[in-house]
C-alpha positions, 0 to 999 in steps of 0.5 A: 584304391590305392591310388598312384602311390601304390601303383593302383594296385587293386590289392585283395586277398592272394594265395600260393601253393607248393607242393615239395616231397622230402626223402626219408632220411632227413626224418631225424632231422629238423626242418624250417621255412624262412622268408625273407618278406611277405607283403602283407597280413600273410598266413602260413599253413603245412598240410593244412596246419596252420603255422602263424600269422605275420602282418607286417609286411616287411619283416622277415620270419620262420616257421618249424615244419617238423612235426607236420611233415610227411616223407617219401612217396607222399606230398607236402603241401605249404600254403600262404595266403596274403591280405593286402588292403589299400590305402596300406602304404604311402609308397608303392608296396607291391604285394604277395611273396616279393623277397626270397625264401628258403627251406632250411634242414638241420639236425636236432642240435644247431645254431638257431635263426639268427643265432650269431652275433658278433662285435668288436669291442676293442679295436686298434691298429695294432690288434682287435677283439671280436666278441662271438656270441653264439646260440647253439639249441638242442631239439633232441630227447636228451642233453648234448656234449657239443663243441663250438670251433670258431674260426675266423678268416679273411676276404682271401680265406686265409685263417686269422684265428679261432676259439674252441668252446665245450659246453653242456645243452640241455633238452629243448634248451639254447644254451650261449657260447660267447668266445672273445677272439684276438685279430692281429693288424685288423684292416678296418672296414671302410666305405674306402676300404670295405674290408670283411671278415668272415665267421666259420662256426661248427658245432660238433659232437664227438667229433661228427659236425651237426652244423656250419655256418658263416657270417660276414662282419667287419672291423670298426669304430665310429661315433657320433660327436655332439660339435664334431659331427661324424668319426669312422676308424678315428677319422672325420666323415661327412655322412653325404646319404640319401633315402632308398625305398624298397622298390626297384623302380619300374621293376617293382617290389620283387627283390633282385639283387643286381638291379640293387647293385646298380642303384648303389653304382649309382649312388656311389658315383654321384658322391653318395656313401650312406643309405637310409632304408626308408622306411622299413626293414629293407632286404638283406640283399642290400645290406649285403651290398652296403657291406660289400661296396662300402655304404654306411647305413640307418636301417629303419624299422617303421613309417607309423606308429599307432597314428596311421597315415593311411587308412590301412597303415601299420598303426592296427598292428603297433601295439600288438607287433612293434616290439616283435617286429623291431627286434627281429629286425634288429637280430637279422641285421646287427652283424652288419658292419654298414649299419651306424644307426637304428632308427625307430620311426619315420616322420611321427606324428606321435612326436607332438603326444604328451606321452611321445617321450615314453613311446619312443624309449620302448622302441630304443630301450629293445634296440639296446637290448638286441644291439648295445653297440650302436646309437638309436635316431628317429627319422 
């Protein structure tokens, strides 16, 4: 029903199944699902609890298990059931679970999903400023002591600097630590040189570590110029892109971060040095990638608005989801140092409406509330 742009794929409703014990001694703990893709109108059930749904298909998601959980001996059960209705896509979508996904446990005080974002508002040769903001949550009965120790170290894992912070969170509150630190002769980040840096957050209580974790980030500026065109690190750079769709060709959907690595090989010795995600949240392999190799990107969130382009397009969920689904991508992706642009749209029909103006500000308005530091474009 799909035609050829879906690679006659029959679509229909999906289910998977898996069965996982958990030992006893992470009872105190918190525990999450994270996936990275689920293509599309999917359902998540543990042990027959109903968690949420999530349409789109490209979007990235969590659920908390916690509180439904069992432990020892006995068997958890997580279900996920996925709807595909054709002609959904104009391109070929694949289907069902096609990115990864992971179970996270921590303890009941931890950096939250997502929890880190990181800038540089100040950049020069002789000395940078990285802006650290962290979300630290408290899903424990009472209010918490905690210290952040912020360190931050290079591609070699030597350390360049750190921030220690000190700060009261409350019961079942997120409380923000933002930590503006000092790098001395930063290397800036590049398709030349892609030069990153790392994040190393610990969150301790009287001096027991309850989480860790590390983001990569890079340093630069750039800016686009109304009669000069592009400019990175201070320097003129002839943006030479092309458009990436999700698919890995005859290999399908499925992510697989090697056979993403070769298309950028690819690209990379024909000329290329930007990458358009066309035209939706792509994986997070790829940004990684484009970190790693020195690609620019324009990470775009949607083909449709309300007006579909096929029958079962993203237009049914718009209205409901749109806003959900573009910060989420936004809050997953904006540490980036690839990423110069947001994109809203792909090709709109809307864009003739009488009140196409008004829809395309709501869309950029969240992308500057989740991401003041870079510019919003429509495909």
């Amino acid at each position: 029903p799909g035609g050829s742009g879906a690679g006659y794929l029959n679509a229909g409703i999906g289910w998977y199944r898996k069965e996982f014990k958990l030992p006893e001694n992470i009872r105190e703990k918190r525990v999450f699902i994270e996936f990275d893709g689920v293509y599309m109108n999917s359902g998540v059930w543990i042990n027959g609890v109903h968690l949420g749904k999530r349409p789109y298909g490209y979007s990235s998601f969590q659920y908390e298990l916690t509180e439904r959980l069992k432990f020892g001996a006995e068997k958890n059960v997580l279900a996920v059931r996925i709807d595909v209705q054709q002609p959904c896509s104009r391109w070929y979508s694949g289907a069902g679970i096609y990115r990864n996904v992971r179970l996270t446990v921590t303890d009941p005080v931890h950096i939250p999903h997502w929890g880190i974002y990181v800038t540089t508002p100040e950049v020069s040769e002789n000395e940078a400023t990285v802006r650290v903001q962290t979300k630290i949550i408290n899903q424990s009965g009472s209010s918490r002591q905690v210290t952040l120790e912020t360190v931050i170290v290079d591609e070699s894992g030597h350390e360049t600097a750190r921030s220690r912070s000190v700060q009261e969170v409350g019961t079942d509150s997120i409380s923000i630590f933002e930590q503006h630190i000092k790098i001395q002769k930063p290397k800036l980040w590049s398709p030349e040189n892609p030069t990153l840096y790392f994040v190393e957050s610990r969150v301790y209580e009287d001096g027991d570590m309850l989480d860790d974790t590390k983001t990569s980030f890079g340093i630069r500026t750039f800016e686009f110029t109304t009669d000069r065109g592009f400019f990175l690190n201070g320097k003129h750079v002839d943006i030479k892109g092309v458009n990436l769709h999700h698919d890995l060709g005859c290999l399908g959907a499925a992510v697989n971060k090697r056979a993403i690595e070769r298309q950028l090989e690819i690209m990379k010795s024909m000329g290329c040095n930007a990458v358009r995600t066309s035209h939706n949240p792509p994986a997070t392999e790829l940004l990684d990638l484009c970190d790693r190799m020195g690609f620019l990107v324009m990470d775009e969130a949607f083909d449709e608005w309300i007006r579909n382009k096929t029958m079962y397009g993203y237009g049914q969920f718009f209205d409901e989801w749109s806003e959900r689904d573009l910060a989420d991508m936004i809050r997953r992706d904006r540490n980036h140092p690839s990423i110069i642009l947001w994109s809203i749209g792909n090709e709109i029909p809307e864009q003739d409406n009488t009140n196409a103006y008004e829809m395309a500000k709501r869309l950029v308005d969240i992308c500057h509330k989740e991401d003041p530091s870079r510019p919003v474009t429509s495909g």
